[in-house]
VOMI-105827 format. One record per residue (C-alpha): z, y, x; residue number from 1; chain. Coordinates in steps of 0.1 Angstrom, whole numbers, plus 5000, padded with zeros to 4 digits. Layout:
REM VOMI-105827
      w      v      u     k   c
      Z      Y      X   NUM   A
...
//
This chain:
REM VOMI-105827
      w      v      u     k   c
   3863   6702   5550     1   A
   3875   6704   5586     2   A
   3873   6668   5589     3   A
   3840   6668   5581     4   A
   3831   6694   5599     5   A
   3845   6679   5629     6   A
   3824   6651   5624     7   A
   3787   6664   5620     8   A
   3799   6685   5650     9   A
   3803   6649   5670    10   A
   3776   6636   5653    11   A
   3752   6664   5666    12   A
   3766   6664   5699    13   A
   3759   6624   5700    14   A
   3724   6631   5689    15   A
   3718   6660   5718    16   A
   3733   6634   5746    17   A
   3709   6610   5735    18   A
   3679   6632   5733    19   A
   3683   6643   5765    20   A
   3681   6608   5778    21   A
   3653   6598   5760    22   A
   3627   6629   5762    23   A
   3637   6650   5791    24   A
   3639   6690   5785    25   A
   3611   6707   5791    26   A
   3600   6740   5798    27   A
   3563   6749   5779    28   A
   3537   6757   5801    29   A
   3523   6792   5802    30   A
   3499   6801   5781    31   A
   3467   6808   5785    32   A
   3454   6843   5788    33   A
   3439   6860   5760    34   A
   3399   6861   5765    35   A
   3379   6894   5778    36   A
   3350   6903   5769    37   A
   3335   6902   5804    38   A
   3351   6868   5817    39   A
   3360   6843   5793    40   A
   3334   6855   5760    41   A
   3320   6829   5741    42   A
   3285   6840   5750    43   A
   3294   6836   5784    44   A
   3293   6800   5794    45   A
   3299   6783   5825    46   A
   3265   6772   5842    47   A
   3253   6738   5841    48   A
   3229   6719   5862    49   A
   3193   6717   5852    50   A
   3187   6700   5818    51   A
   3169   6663   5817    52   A
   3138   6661   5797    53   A
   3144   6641   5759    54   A
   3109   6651   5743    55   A
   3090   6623   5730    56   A
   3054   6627   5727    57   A
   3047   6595   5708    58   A
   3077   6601   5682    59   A
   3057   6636   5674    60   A
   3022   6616   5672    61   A
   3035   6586   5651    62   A
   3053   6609   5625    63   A
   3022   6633   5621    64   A
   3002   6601   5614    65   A
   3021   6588   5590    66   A
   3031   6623   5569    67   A
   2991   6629   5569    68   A
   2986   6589   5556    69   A
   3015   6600   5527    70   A
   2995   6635   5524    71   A
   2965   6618   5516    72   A
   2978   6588   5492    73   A
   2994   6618   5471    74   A
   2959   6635   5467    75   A
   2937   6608   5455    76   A
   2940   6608   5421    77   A
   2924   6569   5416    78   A
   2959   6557   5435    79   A
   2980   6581   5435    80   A
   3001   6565   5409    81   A
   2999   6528   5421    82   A
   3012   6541   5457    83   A
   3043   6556   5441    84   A
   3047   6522   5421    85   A
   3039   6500   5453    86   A
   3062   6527   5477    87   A
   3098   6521   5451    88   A
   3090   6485   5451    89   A
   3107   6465   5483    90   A
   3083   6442   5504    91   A
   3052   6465   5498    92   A
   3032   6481   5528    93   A
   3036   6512   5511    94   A
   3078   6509   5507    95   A
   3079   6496   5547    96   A
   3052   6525   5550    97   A
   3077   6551   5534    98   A
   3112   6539   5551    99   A
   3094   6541   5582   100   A
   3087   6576   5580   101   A
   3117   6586   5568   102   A
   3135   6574   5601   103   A
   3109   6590   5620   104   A
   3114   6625   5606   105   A
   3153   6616   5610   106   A
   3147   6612   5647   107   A
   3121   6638   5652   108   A
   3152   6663   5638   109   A
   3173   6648   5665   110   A
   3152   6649   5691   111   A
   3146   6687   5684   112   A
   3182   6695   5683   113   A
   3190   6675   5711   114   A
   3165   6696   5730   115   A
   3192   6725   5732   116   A
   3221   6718   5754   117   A
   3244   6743   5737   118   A
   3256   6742   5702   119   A
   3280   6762   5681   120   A
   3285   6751   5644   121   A
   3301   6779   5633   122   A
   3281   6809   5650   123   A
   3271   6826   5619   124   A
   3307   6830   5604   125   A
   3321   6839   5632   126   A
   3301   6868   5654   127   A
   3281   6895   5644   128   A
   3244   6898   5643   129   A
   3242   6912   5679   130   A
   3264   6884   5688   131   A
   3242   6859   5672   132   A
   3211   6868   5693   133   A
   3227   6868   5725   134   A
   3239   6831   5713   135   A
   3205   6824   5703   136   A
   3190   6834   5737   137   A
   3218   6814   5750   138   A
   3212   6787   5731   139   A
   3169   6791   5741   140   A
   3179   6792   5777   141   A
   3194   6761   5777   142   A
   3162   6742   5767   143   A
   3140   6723   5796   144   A
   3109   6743   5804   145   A
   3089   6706   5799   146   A
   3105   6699   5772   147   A
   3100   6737   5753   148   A
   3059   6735   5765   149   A
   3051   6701   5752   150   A
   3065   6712   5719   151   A
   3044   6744   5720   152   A
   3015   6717   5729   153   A
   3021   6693   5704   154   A
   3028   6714   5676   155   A
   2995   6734   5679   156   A
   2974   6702   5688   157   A
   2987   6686   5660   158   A
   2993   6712   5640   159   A
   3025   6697   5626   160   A
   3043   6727   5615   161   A
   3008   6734   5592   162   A
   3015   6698   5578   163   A
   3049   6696   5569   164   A
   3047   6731   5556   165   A
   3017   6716   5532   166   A
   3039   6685   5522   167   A
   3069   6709   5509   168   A
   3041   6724   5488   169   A
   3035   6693   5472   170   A
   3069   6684   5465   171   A
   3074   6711   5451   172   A
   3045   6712   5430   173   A
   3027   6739   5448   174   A
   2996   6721   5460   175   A
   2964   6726   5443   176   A
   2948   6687   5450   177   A
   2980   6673   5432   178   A
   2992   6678   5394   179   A
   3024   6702   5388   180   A
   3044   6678   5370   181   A
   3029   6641   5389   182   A
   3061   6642   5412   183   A
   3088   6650   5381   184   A
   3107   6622   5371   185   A
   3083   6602   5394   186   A
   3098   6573   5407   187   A
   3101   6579   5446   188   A
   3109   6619   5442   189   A
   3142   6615   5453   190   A
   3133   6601   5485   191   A
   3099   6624   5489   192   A
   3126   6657   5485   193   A
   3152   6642   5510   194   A
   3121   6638   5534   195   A
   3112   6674   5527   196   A
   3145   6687   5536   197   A
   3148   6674   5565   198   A
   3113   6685   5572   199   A
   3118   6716   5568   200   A
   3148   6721   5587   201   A
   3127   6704   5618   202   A
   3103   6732   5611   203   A
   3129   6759   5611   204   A
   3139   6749   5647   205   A
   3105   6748   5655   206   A
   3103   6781   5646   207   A
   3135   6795   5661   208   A
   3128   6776   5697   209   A
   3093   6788   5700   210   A
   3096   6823   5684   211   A
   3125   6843   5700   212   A
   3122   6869   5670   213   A
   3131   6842   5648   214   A
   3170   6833   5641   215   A
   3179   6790   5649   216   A
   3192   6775   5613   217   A
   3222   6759   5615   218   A
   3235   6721   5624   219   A
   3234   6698   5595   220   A
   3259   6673   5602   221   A
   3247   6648   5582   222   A
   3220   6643   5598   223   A
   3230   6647   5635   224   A
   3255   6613   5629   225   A
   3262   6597   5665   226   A
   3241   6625   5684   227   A
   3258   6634   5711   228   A
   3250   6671   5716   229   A
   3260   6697   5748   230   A
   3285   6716   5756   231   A
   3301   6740   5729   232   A
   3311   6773   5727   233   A
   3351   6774   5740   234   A
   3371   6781   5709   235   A
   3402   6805   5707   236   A
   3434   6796   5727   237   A
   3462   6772   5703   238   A
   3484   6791   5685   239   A
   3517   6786   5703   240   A
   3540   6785   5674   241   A
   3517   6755   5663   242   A
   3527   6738   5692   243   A
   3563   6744   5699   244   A
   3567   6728   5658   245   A
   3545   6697   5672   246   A
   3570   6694   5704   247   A
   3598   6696   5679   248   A
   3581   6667   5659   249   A
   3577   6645   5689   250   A
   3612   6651   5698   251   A
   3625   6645   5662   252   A
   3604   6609   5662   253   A
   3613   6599   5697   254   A
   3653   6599   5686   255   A
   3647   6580   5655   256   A
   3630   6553   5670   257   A
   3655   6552   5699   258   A
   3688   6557   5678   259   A
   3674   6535   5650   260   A
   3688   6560   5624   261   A
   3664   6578   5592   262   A
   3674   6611   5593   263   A
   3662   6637   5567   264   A
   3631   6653   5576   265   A
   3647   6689   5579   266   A
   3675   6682   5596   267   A
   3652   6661   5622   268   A
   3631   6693   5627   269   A
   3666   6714   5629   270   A
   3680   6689   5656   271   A
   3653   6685   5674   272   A
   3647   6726   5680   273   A
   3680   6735   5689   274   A
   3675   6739   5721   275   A
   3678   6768   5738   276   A
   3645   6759   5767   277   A
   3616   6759   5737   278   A
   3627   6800   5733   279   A
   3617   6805   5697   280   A
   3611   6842   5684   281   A
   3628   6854   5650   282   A
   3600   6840   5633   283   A
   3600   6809   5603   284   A
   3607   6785   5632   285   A
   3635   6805   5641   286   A
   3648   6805   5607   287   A
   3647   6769   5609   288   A
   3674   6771   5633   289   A
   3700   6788   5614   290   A
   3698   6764   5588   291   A
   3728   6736   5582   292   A
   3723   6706   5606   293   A
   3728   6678   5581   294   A
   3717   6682   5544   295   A
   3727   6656   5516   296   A
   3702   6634   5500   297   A
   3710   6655   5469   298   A
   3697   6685   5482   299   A
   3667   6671   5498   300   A
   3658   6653   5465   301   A
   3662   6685   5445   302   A
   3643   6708   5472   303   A
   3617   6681   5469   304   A
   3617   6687   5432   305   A
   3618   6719   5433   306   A
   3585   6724   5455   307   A
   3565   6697   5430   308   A
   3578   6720   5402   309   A
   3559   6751   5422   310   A
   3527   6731   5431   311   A
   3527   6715   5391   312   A
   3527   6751   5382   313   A
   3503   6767   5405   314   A
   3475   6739   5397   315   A
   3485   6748   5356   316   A
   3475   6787   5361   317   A
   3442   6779   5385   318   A
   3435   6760   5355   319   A
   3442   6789   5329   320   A
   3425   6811   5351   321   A
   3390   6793   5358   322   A
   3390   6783   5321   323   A
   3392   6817   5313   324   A
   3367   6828   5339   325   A
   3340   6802   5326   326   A
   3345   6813   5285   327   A
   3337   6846   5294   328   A
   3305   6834   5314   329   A
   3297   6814   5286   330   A
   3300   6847   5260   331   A
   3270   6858   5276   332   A
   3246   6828   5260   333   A
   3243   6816   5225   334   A
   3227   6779   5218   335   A
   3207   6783   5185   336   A
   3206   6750   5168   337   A
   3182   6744   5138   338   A
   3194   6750   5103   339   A
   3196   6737   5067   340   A
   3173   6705   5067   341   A
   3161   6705   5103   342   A
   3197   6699   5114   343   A
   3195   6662   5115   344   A
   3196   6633   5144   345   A
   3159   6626   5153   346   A
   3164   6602   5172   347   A
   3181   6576   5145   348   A
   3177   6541   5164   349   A
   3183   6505   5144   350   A
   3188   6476   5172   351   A
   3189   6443   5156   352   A
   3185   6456   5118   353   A
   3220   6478   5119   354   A
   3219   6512   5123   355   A
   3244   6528   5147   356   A
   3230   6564   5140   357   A
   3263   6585   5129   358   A
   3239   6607   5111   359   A
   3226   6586   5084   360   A
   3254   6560   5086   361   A
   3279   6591   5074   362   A
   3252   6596   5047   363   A
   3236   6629   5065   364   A
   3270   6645   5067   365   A
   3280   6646   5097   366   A
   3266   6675   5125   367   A
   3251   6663   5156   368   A
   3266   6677   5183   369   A
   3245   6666   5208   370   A
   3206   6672   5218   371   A
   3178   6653   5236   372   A
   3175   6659   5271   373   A
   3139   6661   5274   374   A
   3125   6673   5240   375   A
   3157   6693   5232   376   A
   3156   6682   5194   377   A
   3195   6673   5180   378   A
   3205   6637   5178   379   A
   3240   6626   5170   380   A
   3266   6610   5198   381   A
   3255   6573   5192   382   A
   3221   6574   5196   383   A
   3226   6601   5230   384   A
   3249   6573   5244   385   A
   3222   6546   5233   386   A
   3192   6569   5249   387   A
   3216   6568   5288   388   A
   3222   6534   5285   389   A
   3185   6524   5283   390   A
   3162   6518   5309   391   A
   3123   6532   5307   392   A
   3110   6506   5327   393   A
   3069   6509   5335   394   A
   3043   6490   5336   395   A
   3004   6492   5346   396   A
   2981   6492   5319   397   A
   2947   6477   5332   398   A
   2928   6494   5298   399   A
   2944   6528   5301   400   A
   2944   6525   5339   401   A
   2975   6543   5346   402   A
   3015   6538   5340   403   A
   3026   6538   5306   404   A
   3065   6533   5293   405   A
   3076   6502   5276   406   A
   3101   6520   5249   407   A
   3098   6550   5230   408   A
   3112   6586   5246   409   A
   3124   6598   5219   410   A
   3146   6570   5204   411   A
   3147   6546   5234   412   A
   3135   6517   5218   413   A
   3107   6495   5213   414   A
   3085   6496   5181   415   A
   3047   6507   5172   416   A
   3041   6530   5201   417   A
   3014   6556   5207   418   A
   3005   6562   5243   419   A
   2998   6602   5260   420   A
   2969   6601   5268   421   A
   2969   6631   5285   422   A
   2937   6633   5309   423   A
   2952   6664   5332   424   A
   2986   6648   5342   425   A
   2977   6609   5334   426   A
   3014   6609   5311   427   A
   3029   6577   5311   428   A
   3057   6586   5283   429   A
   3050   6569   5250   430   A
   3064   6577   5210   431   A
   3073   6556   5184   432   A
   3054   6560   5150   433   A
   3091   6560   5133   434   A
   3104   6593   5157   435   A
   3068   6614   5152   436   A
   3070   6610   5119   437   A
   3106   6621   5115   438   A
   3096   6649   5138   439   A
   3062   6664   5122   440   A
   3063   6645   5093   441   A
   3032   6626   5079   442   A
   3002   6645   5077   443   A
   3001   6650   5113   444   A
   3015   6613   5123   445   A
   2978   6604   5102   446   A
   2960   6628   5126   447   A
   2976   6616   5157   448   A
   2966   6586   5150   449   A
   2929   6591   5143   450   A
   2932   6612   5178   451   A
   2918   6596   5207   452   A
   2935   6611   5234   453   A
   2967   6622   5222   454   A
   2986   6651   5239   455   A
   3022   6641   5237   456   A
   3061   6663   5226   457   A
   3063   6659   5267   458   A
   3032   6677   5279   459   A
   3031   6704   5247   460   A
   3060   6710   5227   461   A
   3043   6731   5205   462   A
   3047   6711   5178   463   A
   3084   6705   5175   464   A
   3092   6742   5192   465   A
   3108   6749   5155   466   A
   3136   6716   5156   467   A
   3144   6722   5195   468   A
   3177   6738   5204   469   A
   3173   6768   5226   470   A
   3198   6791   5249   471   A
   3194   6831   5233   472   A
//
């Protein structure tokens, strides 16, 4: 034991000679005073030179055009429905149309918030509400006076604020001159919401810039990718005991690379901090010091076990415990599924001539445990895997004049369809004569057939209301 104690004393020694030879010893810098609320406040920043103008006039005047050409396609009800067909398909007018705009709105957002020189990301988690308006003001004062009064100009002349606040209506199904329901499931209402959003946020600055009453929303970083903003709020001063561990680190990788050898991890870190010019406190870095100098392989492996052990068993009870959390949410609703004979898949599909509904294929034994997405009615595993898989493609129908579905929304395949033919909402979703008449049976599969317009399960559920699982 005194032999080998004499050793790791040599060895250490060795290891301190070197060290000094290779990283000199340092003394840390002072640190930096703690911030007053007079001097050094982040409200208080230092002044800057007058602000360059980045407003572009003809940015505002193209977007307006276009949104208002988009406005206007959306409310003619004689092409409303081929634009959205035209707008998802690539090499159209109406798709070049539609990309177009959607990078002028993403520019028009970063013009706007590049119109503020000073930015702080995280001013609403971190101040108080008074804080926040003197930031805002801050923020306000920072703008160019050209720049601030040709937005006040343009956005009355134009009256763009009016117009994008209109095209968030219709998104979301708010505006009078378009059906409730056109833009659901529609084939471009992904991109029409994204353009929406990011709309709306432009509005929002709008609002805050011109209206000092009015709070500024918050960055989105997604969309402000390779802007290069102004100057920031100063954050608070780096934790020292953060950076005396990064010194130690530096130190610890410097000898290894210059002595060649691949010292445990801790006893890097307890080599490289025992020295008496970083002046720890009796904190856990000081700890560190006390500990041996050289630890086996044995030991590390098993503290490295021992920590996986902890963090194995940690992620088990998070699990217990949001498990727990969500089953006692969940006491809170029932799902009421039919009974008796109106539990059954009703959406039984035969591709090729076999069946793969579990439902009759078990001989109308087995539960379904699953239900339809859109009419809510059960249906058994297969045929809910079978209805994903599928694609509704559609098609324009030169009789009907409108969009109708090639397969049947019920059971997802093709067979002797029956069209909506809904006048209100022009419905493109059709039904096979095979899933009605599981559904409401045959006396009213006869009448829906005699009936010229049909309403379908889609646009009133009235019908099935008594097979559909419901949330109590």
């Amino acid at each position: 034991a005194a032999a080998e104690k004499a050793a790791a004393q040599a060895n250490a020694q060795k290891l301190k000679e070197q060290r000094e030879k290779v990283v000199p010893a340092r003394k840390h810098a002072p640190l930096p005073p703690s911030p007053s609320p007079e001097k050094d406040s982040p409200m208080r920043a230092s002044p800057s030179p007058e602000p360059i103008g980045v407003f572009d006039e003809g940015l505002m005047v193209n977007t307006v055009g276009k949104l208002t050409s988009l406005m206007d396609a959306l409310r003619d009800a004689d092409k409303r429905s081929e634009f959205c067909l035209y707008a998802s398909t690539d090499g159209k007018p109406e798709n070049a149309m539609l990309k177009d705009l959607k990078t002028n709105i993403m520019d028009l957002y970063r013009m706007t918030v590049s119109m503020i020189r000073k930015h702080d990301r995280k001013f609403t988690a971190q101040y108080n509400k008074v804080a926040v308006k003197a930031l805002h003001e801050n923020m306000r004062q920072s703008i160019c006076e050209a720049d601030l009064k040709n937005l006040r100009t343009q956005v009355g002349v134009l009256k763009a604020g009016a117009l994008i606040q209109n095209f968030c209506k219709a998104v979301r199904g708010d505006d009078e001159n378009i059906p409730k329901n056109f833009l659901q499931g529609n084939v471009i209402q992904n991109e029409l919401e994204e353009l929406a959003k990011i709309a709306r946020e432009t509005r929002q600055w709008w609002t805050g810039m011109l209206k000092p009453d009015k709070p500024l929303p918050e960055l989105m970083g997604a969309w402000i990718v390779g802007l290069t903003l102004g100057e920031a709020t100063p954050g608070p001063p780096t934790d020292p005991q953060r950076r005396r561990r990064r010194i130690a680190l530096e130190r610890a990788a410097a000898e290894k690379k210059e002595v060649g050898v691949d010292l445990a991890p801790v006893s890097n870190l307890t080599a490289a901090m025992d020295d008496s010019d970083i002046g720890f406190v009796d904190t856990v870095a000081g700890k560190l010091k006390k500990r041996k100098a050289v630890e086996t392989p044995e030991q590390i492996e098993a503290e490295k076990r021992r920590r996986e052990e902890e963090a194995r068993d940690q992620a088990e009870r998070e699990a217990r415990r949001l498990a727990a959390k969500l089953e006692k949410e969940n006491d809170k609703w029932k799902q009421v599924w039919p009974e008796g004979d109106l539990l059954q898949c009703y959406a039984c599909i035969r591709c090729y001539g076999v069946g793969i509904c579990e439902w009759v294929n078990s001989k109308h034994q087995k539960v379904p445990q699953q239900n339809h997405p859109i009419l809510r009615v059960p249906m058994c595993d297969a045929c809910y895997i079978h209805y994903h898989h599928e694609k509704f493609a559609v098609a324009w129908n030169e009789e009907s004049g409108k969009m109708e579905h090639d397969s049947c929304r019920c059971c997802a395949t093709e067979g002797d369809l029956i069209v909506c033919g809904n006048p209100e909402y022009k419905c493109a979703q059709a039904f096979c004569q095979d899933c009605i008449l599981r559904m409401v049976g045959q006396e009213d599969l006869d009448e829906i057939l005699e009936c010229d317009p049909w309403v379908c399960f889609c646009c009133d559920p009235k019908p099935i209301e008594h097979l559909q699982v419901r949330w109590e």
